[in-house]
C-alpha positions in Angstrom: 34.8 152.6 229.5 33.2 149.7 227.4 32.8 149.9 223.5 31.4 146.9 221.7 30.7 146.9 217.4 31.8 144.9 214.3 34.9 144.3 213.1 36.6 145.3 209.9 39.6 143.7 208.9 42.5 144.5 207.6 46.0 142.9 207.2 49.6 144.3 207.9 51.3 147.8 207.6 48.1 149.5 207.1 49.8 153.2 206.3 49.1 156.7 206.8 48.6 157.1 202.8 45.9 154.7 202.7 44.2 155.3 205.8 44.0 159.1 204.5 45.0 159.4 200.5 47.8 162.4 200.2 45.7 164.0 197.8 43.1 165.0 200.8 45.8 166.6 202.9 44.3 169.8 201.9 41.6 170.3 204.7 42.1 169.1 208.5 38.5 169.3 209.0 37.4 165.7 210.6 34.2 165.4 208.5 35.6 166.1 205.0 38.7 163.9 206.3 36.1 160.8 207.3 34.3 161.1 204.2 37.8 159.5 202.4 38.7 157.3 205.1 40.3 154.2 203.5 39.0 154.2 200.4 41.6 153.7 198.1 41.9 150.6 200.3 38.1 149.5 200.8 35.7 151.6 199.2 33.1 150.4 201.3 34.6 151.7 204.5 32.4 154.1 205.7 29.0 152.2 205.0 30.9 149.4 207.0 31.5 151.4 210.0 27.7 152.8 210.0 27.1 153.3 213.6 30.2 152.5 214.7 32.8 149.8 214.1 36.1 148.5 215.8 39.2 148.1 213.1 41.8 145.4 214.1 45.0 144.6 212.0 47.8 143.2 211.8 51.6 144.3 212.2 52.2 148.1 212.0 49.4 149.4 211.5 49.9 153.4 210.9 52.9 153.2 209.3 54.5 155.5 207.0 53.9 159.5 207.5 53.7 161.4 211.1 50.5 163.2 210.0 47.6 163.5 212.8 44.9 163.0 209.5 45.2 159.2 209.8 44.0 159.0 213.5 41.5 162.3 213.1 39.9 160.5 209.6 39.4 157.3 211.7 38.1 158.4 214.3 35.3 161.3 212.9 34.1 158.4 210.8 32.9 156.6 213.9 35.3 153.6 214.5 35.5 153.1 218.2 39.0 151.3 218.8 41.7 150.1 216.7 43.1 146.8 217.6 46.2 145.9 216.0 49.3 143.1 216.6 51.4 146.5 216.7 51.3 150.0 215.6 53.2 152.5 214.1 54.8 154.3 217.2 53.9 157.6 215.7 50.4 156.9 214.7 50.5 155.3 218.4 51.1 158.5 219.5 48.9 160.7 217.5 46.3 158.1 217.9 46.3 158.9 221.7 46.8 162.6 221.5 43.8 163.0 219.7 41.8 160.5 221.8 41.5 157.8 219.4 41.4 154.4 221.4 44.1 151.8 220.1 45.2 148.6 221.6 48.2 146.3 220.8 46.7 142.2 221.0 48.8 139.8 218.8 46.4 137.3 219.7 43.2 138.9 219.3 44.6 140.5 216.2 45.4 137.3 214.5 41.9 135.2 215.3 39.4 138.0 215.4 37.9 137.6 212.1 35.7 140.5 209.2 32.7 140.8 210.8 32.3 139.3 214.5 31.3 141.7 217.2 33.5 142.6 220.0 32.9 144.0 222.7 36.3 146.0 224.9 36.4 146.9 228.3 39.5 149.3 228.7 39.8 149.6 232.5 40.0 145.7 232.5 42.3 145.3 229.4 39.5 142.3 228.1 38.6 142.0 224.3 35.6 139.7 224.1 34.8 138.4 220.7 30.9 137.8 221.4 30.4 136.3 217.5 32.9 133.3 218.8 32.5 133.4 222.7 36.1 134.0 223.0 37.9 136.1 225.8 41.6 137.9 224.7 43.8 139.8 227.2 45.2 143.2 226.3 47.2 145.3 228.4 44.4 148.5 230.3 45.0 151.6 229.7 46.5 153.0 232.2 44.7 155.4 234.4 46.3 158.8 233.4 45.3 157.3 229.5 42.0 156.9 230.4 41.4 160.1 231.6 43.5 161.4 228.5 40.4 159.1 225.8 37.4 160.1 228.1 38.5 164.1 227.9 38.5 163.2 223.8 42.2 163.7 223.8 44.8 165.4 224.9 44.1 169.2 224.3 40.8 168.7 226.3 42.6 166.7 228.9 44.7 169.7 229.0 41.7 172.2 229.7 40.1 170.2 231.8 43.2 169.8 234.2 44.1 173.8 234.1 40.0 174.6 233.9 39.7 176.8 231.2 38.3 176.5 227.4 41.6 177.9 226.1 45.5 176.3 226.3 
């Protein structure tokens, strides 16, 4: 699996509270959830992402809360990866259940800059920053993680291993 878009940047310990403002905790539907994505952070987030962008931080991203809306906001309003120095180990977590690719790369983190385009290949673990011509190393996904991102989580991962629409 291969994703490539620009970047938007952000800096360290990036938390749940600004990814998805408390006061839109009301509603779990991904749409209305995208629609407020960031913004008390960069009110131009969503007209950034456009077609599809890749996020990469800095230390911690995901921090604070254990609520799922921070993954589910980023990923209905079309980011493709997060690339971060390190995350939160619950938003790491949530991130994955709910399909929601994420990749831990001090170095690409720290000299990927606000708009270059990247390009990720998950199976090989390679972050390519095509703006700069510049190669990182991340660690792949393992395979069993793969299958969990290309099933668009773990609940269809789930149903597609017992083969059935219901768990």
């Amino acid at each position: 699996m291969k994703v490539q878009g620009k970047v938007i940047k952000y800096g360290d310990n990036v938390d749940t509270d600004v990814i998805i403002p408390a006061r839109y905790l009301n509603t779990s539907d991904p749409q209305e959830l995208a629609k407020h994505c960031m913004e008390d952070l960069d009110k131009d987030f969503a007209r950034k992402v456009g077609d599809g962008a890749i996020i990469v931080a800095g230390k911690n991203f995901g921090c604070g809360s254990s609520r799922e809306h921070a993954p589910i906001a980023i990923k209905a309003s079309g980011v493709l990866c997060v690339i971060a120095e390190t995350f939160a180990r619950i938003f790491y977590r949530n991130a994955v259940n709910i399909g929601l690719p994420i990749i831990e790369c001090p170095e690409a983190s720290g000299d990927i800059m606000d708009g270059d385009t990247i390009e990720i290949d998950f199976e090989k673990g390679s972050i390519v920053n095509v703006t700069r011509n510049k190669e990182y190393k991340a660690e792949p996904f393992p395979a069993f993680m793969q299958e969990i991102m290309a099933s668009d989580g773990l609940i269809g991962y789930i149903r597609k291993e017992l083969g059935t629409e219901k768990i």
